[in-house]
C-alpha positions in Angstrom: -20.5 -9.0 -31.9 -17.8 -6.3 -30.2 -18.9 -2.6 -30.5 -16.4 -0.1 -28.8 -14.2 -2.9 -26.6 -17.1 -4.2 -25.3 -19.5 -7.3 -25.6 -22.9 -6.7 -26.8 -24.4 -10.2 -27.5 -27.0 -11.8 -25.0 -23.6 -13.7 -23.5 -22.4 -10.3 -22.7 -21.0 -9.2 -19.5 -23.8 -7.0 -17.7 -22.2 -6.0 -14.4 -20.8 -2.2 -15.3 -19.1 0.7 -13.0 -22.7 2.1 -12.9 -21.9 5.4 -10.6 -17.9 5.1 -10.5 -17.6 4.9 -14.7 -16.6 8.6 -15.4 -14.4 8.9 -12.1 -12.0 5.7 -12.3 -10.3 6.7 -15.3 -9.5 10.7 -14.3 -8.8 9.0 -10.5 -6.2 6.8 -11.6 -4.5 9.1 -13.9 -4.3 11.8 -10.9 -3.1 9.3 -8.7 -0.4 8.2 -11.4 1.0 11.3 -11.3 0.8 12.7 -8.2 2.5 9.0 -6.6 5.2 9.2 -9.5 6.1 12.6 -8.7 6.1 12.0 -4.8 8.1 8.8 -5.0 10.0 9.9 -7.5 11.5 12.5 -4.7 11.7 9.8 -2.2 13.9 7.6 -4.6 16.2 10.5 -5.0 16.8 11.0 -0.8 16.9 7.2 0.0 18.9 5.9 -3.2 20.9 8.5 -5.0 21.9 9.5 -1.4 22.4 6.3 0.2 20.1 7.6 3.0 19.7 3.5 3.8 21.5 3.1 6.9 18.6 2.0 9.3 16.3 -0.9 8.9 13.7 1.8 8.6 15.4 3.2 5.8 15.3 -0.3 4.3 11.8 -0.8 4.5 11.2 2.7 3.1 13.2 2.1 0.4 11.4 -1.2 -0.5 7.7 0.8 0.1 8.8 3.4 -2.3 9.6 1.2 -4.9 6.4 -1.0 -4.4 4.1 2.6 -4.7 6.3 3.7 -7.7 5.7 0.0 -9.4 1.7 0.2 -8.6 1.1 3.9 -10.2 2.8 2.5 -13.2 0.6 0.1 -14.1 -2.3 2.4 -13.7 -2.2 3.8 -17.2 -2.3 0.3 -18.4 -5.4 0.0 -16.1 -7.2 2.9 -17.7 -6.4 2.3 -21.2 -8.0 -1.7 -20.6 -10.9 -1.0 -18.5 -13.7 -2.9 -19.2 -12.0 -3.9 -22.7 -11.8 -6.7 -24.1 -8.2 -6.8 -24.0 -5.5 -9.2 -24.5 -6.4 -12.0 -22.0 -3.2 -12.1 -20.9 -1.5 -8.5 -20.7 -4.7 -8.0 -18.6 -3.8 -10.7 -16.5 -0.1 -9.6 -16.2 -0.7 -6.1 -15.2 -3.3 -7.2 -12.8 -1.0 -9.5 -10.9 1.9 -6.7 -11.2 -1.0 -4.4 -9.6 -1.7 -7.0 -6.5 1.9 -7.5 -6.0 2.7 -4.1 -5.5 -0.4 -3.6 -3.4 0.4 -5.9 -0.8 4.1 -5.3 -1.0 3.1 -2.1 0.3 0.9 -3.5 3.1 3.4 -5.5 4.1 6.4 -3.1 4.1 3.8 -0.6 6.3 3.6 -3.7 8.5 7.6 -3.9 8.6 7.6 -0.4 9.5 4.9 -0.6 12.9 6.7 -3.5 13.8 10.3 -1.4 13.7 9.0 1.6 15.4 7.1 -1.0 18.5 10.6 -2.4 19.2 12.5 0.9 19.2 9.7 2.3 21.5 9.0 0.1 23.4 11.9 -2.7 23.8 14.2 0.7 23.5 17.5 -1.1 25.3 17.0 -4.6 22.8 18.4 -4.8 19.6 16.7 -7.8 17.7 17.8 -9.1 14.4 15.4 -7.9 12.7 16.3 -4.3 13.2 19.6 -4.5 11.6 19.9 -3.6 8.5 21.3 -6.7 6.7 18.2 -9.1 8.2 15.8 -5.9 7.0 17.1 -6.2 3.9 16.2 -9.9 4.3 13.2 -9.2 5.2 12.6 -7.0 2.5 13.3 -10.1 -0.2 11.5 -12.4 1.5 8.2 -10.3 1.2 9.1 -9.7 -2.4 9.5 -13.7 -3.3 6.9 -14.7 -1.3 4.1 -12.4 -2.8 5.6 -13.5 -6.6 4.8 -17.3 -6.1 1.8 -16.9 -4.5 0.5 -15.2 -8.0 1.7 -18.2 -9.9 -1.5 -19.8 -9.6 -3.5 -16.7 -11.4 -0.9 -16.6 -13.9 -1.3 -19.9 -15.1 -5.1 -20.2 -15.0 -7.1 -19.5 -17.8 -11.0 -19.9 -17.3 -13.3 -17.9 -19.0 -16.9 -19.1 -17.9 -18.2 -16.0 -16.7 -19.6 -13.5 -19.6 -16.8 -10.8 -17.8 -14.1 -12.9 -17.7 -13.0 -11.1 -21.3 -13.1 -7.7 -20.0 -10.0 -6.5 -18.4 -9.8 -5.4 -14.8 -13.2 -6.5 -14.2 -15.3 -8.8 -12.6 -14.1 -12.4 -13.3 -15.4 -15.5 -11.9 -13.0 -18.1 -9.8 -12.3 -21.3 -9.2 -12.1 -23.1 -6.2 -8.0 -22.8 -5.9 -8.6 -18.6 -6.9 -11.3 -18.1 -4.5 -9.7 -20.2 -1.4 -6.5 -18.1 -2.1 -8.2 -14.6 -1.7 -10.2 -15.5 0.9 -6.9 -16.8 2.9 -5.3 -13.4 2.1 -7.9 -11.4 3.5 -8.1 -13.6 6.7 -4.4 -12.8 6.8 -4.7 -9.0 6.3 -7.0 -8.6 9.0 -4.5 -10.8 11.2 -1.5 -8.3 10.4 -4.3 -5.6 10.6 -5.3 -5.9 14.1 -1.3 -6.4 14.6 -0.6 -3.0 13.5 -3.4 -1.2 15.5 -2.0 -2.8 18.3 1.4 -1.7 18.0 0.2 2.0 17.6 -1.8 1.6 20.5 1.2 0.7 22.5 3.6 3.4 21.0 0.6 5.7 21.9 0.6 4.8 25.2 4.1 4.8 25.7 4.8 8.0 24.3 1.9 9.4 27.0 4.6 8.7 29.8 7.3 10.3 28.0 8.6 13.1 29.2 9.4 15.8 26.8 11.4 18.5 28.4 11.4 19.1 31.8 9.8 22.8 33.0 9.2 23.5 29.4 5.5 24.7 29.1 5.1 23.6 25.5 6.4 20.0 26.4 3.0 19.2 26.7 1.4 20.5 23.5 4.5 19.0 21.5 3.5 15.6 23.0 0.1 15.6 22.3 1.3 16.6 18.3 3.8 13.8 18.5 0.8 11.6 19.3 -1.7 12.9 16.6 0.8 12.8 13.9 1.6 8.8 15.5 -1.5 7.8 14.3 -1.2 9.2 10.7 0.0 6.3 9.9 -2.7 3.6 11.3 -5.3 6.0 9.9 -4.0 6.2 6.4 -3.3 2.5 6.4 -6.8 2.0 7.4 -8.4 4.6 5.1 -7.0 3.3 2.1 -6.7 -1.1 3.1 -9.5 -2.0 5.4 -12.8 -0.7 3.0 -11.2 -3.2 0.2 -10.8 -6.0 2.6 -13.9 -5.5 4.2 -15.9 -6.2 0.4 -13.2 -9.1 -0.2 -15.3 -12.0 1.4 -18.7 -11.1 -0.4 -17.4 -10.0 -3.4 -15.0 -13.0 -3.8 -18.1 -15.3 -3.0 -20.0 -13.8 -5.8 -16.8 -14.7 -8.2 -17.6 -18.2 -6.9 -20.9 -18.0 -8.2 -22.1 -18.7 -4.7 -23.8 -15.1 -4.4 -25.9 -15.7 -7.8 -28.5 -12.8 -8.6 -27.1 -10.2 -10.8 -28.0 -7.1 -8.4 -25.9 -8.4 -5.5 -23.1 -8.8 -8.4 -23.6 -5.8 -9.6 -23.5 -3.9 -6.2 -20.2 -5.4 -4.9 -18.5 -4.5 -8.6 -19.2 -1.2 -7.4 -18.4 -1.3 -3.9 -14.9 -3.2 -5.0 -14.0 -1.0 -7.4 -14.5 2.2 -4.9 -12.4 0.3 -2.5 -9.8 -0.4 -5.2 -9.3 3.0 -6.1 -9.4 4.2 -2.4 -6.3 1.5 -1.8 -4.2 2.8 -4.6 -4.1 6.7 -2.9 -1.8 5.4 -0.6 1.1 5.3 -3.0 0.1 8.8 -2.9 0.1 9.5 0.9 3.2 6.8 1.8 5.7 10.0 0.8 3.5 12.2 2.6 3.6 10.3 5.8 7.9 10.7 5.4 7.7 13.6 5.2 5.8 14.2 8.5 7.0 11.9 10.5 10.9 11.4 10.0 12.8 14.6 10.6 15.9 13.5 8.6 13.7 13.0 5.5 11.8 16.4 6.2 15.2 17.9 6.6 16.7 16.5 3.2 13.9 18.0 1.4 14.6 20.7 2.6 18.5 20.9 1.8 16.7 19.6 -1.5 14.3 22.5 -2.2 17.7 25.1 -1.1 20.2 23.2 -3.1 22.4 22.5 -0.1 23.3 19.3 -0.8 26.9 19.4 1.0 24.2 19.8 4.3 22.4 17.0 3.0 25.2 14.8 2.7 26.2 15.1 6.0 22.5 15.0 7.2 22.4 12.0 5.6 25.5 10.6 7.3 24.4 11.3 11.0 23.1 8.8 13.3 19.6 9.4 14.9 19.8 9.1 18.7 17.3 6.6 20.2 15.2 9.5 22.0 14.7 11.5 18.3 13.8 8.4 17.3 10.6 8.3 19.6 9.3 10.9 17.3 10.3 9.2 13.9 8.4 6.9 11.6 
């Protein structure tokens, strides 16, 4: 028997959102719009005005479009939740969701990695910092993440009583479960990559000097630093709680974490950390906005309808010493 989308019978799914049920849905709509509008603006400086002249810009670009594609599967997500859907759709839109997800991990990655070599290799020009192997780059994440979802397309077990309800708890196979657990090892790889490259550019930047005799030079450093590590702390905020549940939580889809409380427990704590991951869709813009001057500028020219400023904005070259204080 099905009452309201969901299972009743005694081979019913009884792990639920306990806590988290009346927030997910108003969450994700807020974050839909919010991320839409946001990277809706960025499209409009980094495509319509063709500010993509840096491998930064590339990767930006790329990010952008990876946070517009996530918030637009979260109505989907709502409207689904723990219904039984169409097997399928479900599955379709969750794989669009992780793909998206990780694009933007990765492209964040792409990002640290450009900002270490312009800081701190400032005289080197490696390959890929040019704009035509960025772009590369950029292709190479987004082929790479498709195939590896080509084994979650094509499954179909159902053994667990959730496996009908969409964007739920689902069991896994062996194949499933060895795959998740490989990405998360591989997160926390790139993870402690990135904190390290901050850490350098932070200690770099200490020795900078910013403007000899000036008595503000120091107070504009120390900002310059904070707002550095904007980006390792949003990246953290919204990645590292959902990989941190991963291994448990993929273990009890394994069925080798058995007793229904411990289930029931990491369904919660997974589904907190889910919705904490997709806010940075919402925050990516944000962190433009405060740490590139160009793009801070074009809103600006934006907001006052100057566009003749912006286009020629958008046509100067960044010097390598503004670009100390750029994302």
């Amino acid at each position: 028997m099905v009452q309201e989308g969901k299972l009743t019978t005694n081979e019913s799914c009884e792990i639920h959102d306990g806590i988290l049920a009346p927030f997910l849905p108003i969450s994700y709509i807020v974050i839909c719009c919010i991320g839409l509008f946001f990277n809706t603006v960025t499209f409009y400086i980094l495509f319509v005005r063709r500010h993509t002249d840096s491998s930064m810009s590339v990767y930006m670009w790329h990010l952008s479009l990876a946070d517009t594609l996530l918030v637009l599967c979260l109505p989907l997500r709502v409207y689904y939740h723990n219904k039984v859907g169409p097997f399928y759709l479900c599955k379709m839109v969750g794989i669009f969701f992780y793909i998206n997800m990780y694009s933007s991990i990765l492209f964040l990655s792409l990002i640290s990695l450009d900002r270490y070599l312009k800081i701190i290799k400032p005289v080197w020009v490696f390959r890929i910092q040019k704009t035509k192997w960025s772009q590369m780059a950029s292709y190479i994440v987004w082929v790479v993440l498709i195939s590896g979802t080509i084994p979650f397309l094509i499954s179909s077990s159902q053994k667990h009583p959730c496996d009908n309800v969409c964007f739920h708890f689902h069991s896994k196979g062996i194949a499933g479960g060895t795959i998740n657990l490989t990405t998360v090892v591989l997160f926390f790889i790139f993870y402690v990559a990135f904190i390290s490259f901050y850490v350098k550019i932070t200690n770099k930047l200490k020795t900078l000097s910013m403007g000899n005799g000036d008595p503000k030079a120091e107070s504009r450093k120390k900002r310059v630093i904070v707002k550095t590590f904007l980006v390792p702390a949003i990246f953290t905020f919204c990645f590292l709680p959902y990989h941190a549940i991963r291994i448990p939580y993929v273990l009890a889809q394994l069925n080798v974490i058995t007793d229904l409380y411990s289930q029931q427990q990491l369904h919660i704590l997974n589904e907190g950390a889910l919705l904490l991951s997709t806010l940075n869709s919402c925050l990516d813009p944000i962190i433009y906005y405060l740490l590139s001057n160009t793009y801070r500028k074009t809103i600006f020219c934006v907001i006052q309808g100057k566009f003749k400023n912006m286009n020629a904005l958008n046509r100067r070259r960044i010097s390598i010493n503004r670009s100390l204080t750029e994302i």
